[in-house]
C-alpha positions in Angstrom: -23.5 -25.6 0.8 -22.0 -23.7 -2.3 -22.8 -20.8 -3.3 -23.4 -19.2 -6.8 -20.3 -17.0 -6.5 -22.0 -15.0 -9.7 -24.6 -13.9 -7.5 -22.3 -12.9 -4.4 -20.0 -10.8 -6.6 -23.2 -9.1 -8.0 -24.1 -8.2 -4.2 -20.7 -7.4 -3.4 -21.1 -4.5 -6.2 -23.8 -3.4 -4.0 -21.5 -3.6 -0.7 -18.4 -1.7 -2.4 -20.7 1.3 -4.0 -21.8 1.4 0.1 -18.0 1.4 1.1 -17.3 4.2 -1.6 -20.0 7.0 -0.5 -18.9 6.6 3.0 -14.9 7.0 2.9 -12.8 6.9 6.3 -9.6 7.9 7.0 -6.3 5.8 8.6 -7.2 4.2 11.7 -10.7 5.8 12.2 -13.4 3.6 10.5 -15.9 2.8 12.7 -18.7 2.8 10.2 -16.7 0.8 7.5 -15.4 -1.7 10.0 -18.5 -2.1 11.4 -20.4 -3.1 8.0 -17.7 -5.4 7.5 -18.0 -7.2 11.4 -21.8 -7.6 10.4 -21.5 -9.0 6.8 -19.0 -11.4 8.8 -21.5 -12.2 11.6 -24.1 -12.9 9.2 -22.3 -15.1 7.4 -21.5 -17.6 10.2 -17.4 -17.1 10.7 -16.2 -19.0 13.2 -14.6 -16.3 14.9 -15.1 -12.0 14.2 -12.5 -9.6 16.3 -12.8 -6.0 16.1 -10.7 -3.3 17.3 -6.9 -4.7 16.3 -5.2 -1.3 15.5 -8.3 0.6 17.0 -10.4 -0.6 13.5 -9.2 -3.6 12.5 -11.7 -6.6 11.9 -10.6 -10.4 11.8 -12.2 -13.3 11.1 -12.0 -17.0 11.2 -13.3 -20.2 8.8 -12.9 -23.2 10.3 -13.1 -25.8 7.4 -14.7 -28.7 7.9 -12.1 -31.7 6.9 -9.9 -31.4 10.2 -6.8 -29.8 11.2 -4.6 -28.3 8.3 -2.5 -25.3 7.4 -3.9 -21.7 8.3 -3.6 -18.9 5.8 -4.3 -15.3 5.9 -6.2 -13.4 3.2 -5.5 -9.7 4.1 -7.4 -6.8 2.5 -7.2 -2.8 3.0 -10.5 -0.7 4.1 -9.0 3.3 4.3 -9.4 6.0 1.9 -7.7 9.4 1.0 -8.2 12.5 2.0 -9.0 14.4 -1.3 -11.7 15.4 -3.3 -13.5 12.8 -5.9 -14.1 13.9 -9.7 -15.8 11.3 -11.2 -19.6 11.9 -11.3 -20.6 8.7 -10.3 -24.3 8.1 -8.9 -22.5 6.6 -5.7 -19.3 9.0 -5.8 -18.4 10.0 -2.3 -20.5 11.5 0.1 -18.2 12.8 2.5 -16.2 16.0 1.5 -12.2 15.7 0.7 -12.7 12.1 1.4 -12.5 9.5 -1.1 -12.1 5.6 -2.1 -9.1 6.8 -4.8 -6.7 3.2 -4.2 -10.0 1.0 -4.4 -9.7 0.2 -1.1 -13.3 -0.6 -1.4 -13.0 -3.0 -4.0 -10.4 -5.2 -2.5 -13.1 -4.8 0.8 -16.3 -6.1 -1.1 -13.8 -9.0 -2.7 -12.8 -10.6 0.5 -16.0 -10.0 2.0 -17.6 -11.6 -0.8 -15.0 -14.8 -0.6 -15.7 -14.9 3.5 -19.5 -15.4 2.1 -18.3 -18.7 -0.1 -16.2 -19.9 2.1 -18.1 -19.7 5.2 -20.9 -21.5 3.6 -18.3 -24.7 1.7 -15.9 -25.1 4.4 -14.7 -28.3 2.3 -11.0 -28.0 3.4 -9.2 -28.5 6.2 -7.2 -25.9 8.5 -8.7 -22.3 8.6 -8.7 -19.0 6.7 -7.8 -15.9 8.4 -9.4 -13.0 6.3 -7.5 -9.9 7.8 -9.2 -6.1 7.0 -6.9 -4.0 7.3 -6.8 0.2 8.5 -4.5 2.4 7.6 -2.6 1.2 4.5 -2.9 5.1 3.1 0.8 6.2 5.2 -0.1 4.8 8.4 1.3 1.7 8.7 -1.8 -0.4 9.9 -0.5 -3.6 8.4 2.7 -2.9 11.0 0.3 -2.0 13.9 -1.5 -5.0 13.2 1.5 -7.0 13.6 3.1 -5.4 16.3 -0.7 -6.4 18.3 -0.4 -9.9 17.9 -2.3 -10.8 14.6 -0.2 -13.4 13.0 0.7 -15.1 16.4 -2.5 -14.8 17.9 -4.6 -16.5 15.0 -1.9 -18.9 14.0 -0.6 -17.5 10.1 1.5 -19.1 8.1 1.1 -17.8 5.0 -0.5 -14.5 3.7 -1.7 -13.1 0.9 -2.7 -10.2 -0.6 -4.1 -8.6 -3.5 -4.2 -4.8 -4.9 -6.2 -3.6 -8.3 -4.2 -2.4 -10.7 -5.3 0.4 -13.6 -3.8 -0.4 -17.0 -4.4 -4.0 -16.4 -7.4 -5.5 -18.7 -10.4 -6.9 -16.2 -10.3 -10.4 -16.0 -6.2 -10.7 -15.9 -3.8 -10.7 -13.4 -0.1 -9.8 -12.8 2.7 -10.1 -10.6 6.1 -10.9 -9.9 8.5 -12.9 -7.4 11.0 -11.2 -5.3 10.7 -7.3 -4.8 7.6 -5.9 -6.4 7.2 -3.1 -4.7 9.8 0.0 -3.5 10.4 1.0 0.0 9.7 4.5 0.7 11.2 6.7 3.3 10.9 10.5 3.5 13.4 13.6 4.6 12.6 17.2 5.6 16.3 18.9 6.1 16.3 22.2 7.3 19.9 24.5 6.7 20.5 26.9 9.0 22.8 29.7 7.6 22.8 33.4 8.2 20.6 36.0 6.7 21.3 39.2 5.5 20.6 42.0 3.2 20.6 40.6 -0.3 23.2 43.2 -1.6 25.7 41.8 0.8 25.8 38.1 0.3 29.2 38.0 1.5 27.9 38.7 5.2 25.8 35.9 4.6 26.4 31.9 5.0 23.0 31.5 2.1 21.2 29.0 2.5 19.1 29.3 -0.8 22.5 28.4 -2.5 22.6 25.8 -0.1 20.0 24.4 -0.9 20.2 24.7 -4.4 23.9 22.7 -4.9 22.2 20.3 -1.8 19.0 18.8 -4.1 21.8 19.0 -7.2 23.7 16.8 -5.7 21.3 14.4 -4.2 20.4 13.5 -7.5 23.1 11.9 -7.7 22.6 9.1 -5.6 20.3 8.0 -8.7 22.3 8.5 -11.4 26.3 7.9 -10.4 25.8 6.0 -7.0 23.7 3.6 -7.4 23.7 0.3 -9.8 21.4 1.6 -13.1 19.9 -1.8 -13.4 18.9 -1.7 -9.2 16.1 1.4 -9.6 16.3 4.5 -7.0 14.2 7.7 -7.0 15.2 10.5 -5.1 12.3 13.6 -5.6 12.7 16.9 -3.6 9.1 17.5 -3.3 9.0 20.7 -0.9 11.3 23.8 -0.3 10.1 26.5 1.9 12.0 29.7 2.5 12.4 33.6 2.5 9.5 36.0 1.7 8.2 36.8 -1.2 7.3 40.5 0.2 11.2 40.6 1.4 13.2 40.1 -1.7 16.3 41.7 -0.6 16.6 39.6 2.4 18.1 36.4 2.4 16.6 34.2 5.0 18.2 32.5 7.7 17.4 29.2 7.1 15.6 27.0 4.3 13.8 23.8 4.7 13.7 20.8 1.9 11.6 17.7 1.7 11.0 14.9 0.0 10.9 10.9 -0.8 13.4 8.1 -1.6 11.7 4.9 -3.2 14.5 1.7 -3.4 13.6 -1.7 -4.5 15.8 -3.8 -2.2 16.8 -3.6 1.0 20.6 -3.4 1.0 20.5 -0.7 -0.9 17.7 1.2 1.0 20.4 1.1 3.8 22.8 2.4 1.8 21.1 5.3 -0.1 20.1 6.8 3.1 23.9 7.1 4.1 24.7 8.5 1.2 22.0 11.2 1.2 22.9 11.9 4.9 26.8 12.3 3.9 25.7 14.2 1.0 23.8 16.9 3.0 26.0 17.2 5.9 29.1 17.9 3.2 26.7 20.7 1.3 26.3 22.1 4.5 29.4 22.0 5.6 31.2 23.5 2.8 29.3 26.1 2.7 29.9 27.2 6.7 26.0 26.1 7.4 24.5 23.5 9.3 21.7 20.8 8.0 19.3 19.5 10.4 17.9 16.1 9.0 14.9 14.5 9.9 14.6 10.9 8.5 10.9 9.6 8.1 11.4 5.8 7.4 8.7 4.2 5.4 7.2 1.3 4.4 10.2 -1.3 3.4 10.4 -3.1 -0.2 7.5 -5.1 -0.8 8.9 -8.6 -1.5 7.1 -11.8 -3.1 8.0 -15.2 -1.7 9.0 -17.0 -5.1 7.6 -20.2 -4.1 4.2 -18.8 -2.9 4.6 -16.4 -6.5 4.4 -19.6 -8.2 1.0 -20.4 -5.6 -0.5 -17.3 -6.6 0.0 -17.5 -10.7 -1.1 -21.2 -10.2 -4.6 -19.6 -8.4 -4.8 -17.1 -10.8 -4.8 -19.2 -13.8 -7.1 -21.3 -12.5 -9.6 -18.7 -12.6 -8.5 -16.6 -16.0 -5.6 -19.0 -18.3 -2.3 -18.8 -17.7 -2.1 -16.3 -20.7 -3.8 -13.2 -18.8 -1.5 -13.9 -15.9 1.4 -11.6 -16.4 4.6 -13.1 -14.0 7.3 -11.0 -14.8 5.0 -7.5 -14.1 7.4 -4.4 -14.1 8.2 -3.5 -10.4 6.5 -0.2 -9.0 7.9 2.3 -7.3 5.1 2.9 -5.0 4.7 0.9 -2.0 2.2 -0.9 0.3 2.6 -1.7 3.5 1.1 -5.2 2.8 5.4 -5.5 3.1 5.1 -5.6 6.7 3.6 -9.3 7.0 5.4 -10.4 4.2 8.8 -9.9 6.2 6.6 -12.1 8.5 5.7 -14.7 7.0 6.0 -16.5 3.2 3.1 -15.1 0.8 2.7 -12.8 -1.9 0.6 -10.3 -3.4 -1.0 -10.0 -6.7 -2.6 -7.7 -8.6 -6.0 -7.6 -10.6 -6.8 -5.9 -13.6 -8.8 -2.4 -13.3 -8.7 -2.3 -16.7 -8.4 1.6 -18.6 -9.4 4.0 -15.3 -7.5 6.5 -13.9 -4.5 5.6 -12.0 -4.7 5.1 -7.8 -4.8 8.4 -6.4 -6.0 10.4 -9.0 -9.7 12.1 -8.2 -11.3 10.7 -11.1 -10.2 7.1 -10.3 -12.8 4.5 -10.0 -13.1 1.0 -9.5 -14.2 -1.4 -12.0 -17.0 -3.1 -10.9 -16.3 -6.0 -13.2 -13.3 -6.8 -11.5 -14.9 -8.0 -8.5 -15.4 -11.4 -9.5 -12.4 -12.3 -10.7 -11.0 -11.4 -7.5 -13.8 -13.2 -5.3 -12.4 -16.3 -7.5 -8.9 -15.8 -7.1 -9.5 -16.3 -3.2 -11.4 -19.1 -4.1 -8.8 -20.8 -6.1 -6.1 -19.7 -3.9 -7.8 -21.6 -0.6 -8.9 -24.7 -2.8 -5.4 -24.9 -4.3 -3.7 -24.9 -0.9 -6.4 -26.4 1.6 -8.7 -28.4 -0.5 -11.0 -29.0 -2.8 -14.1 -25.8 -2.2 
């Protein structure tokens, strides 16, 4: 049976305004995970798991042509913890909680494909559609792994899809190779000796420490590191003294921050050089530098031959001219990178047209998006398991 897929993406509005009012956190959904284990029961998969990294929900789709290959359709279900500004009839219920990534969108997509597929199943092999927790810093797509996913359903290809603001509706962009930055994240704390502040020369100061220390990381960036391969370094956090006590200098300081690289060689590398750079400040200056490395998610990298899958999908459902292939990389990250040092896929991203940017309160997704991306699954299992 086929299904008008214009009428499931117009239900599937309903389902991610449901998602939105009711944001969860990390790895704690019960209430989103369990909407999505009921759509999926009601729609006849094959197979529905719950409870892979505590909230993640799996299902199965036999198709009904015989054995063939399997591939996994992976999605993200967690929100943010901040506060929504938009003023939407369905904005979120739930305070300092809030859909700001469109986490919810990609859910009601994929949801919305399990509905047409489940009821075609003109293909052979199976689809695996994978809901992932905690994409927002925890690392679900790793814990996911790490239990057994891609083994235990037999994967062997994934793919993956993210909206992206500044993108018209109803186009698509991506790239091969990396796409997305790896992100790690430092706290360094300099232990010196305080003092009065009219006798620095008792002192070993760690404020000056700290001063020539995020000086000179920056330049990792900007004399380390090849201008055409792109680095951030950001200091984001410095904590020390007292603002009541400002003759005293303190005894230690504290620094933090991120590091975003686009490949992996040089991820390696930048984190040595950072580490040599902060144990030299600190030594030079008769102080010592704790470091406390917080490695992130790892450079997102496209497959190029299942890029060239994924523009073929897309193009299918919009023309190859709203299919940008050459889309500047980001330097945020996603930890969608996880499976894709698994297994051969690649992730694409569809148009969210003129909104606020991911993670800003007044963010919201474009409702008109939906079916373009309920057809990009579509195409994507036609193209590489049959004809739907």
């Amino acid at each position: 049976m086929k299904l008008d897929i214009e009428a499931v993406a117009e239900e599937a509005k309903t389902w991610r305004r449901h998602i939105h009012q009711n944001p969860e956190l990390l790895f704690d959904l019960p209430e989103t995970a369990a909407f999505v284990a009921e759509k999926l029961h009601e729609f006849g998969c094959d197979e529905v798991v719950t409870g892979i990294a505590k909230s993640g929900v799996v299902a199965v789709i036999n198709g009904s042509r015989g054995p063939g290959k399997t591939l996994g359709f992976r999605c993200d279900m967690d929100a943010l913890p901040m506060s929504e500004q938009t003023n939407l009839p369905y904005a979120s219920k739930v305070p300092n909680r809030m859909h700001a990534c469109g986490h919810d969108g990609h859910t009601a997509m994929l949801l919305a494909a399990a509905k047409c597929l489940a009821a075609s199943r003109d293909f052979p092999g199976a689809i695996v559609l994978i809901f992932q927790p905690a994409e927002e810093g925890g690392g679900g797509a790793r814990v996911m792994i790490e239990e057994g996913l891609l083994e235990r359903f037999g994967i062997e290809e994934v793919y993956g899809m993210h909206n992206e603001p500044g993108v018209d509706v109803g186009s698509f962009a991506i790239r091969s190779g990396p796409f997305m930055a790896g992100a790690d994240r430092f706290l360094v704390t300099i232990n010196g000796k305080g003092g009065h502040a009219a006798s620095p020369n008792l002192t070993r100061d760690p404020v000056l420490v700290s001063a020539h220390m995020i000086t000179a990381l920056q330049s990792i960036a900007s004399r380390f590191t090849d201008p055409f391969d792109p680095v951030v370094v950001s200091v984001t956090f410095m904590n020390g003294g007292n603002d009541q006590a400002l003759n005293v200098i303190p005894a230690s300081v504290k620094i933090g921050g991120t590091i975003r690289t686009m490949q992996p060689e040089t991820r390696k590398a930048v984190e040595q050089r950072f580490r040599d750079i902060v144990g030299m400040a600190a030594k030079l200056f008769e102080t010592e530098a704790e470091i406390t490395w917080i490695p992130g998610y790892p450079v997102t990298v496209n497959d190029e031959e299942k890029t060239r899958v994924a523009v073929s999908a897309a193009a299918n459902v919009v023309g190859a001219g709203r299919v940008e292939t050459a889309y500047a990389p980001s330097m945020g990250a996603e930890d969608f990178a996880y499976m894709l040092e698994q297994r051969p896929g690649a992730i694409i991203l569809v148009g969210n047209g003129d909104s606020a940017y991911l993670h800003h309160p007044a963010y919201n997704f474009d409702d008109r998006a939906i079916i373009y991306g309920v057809k990009y699954w579509l195409s994507l299992a036609n193209q590489e398991l049959g004809r739907l």
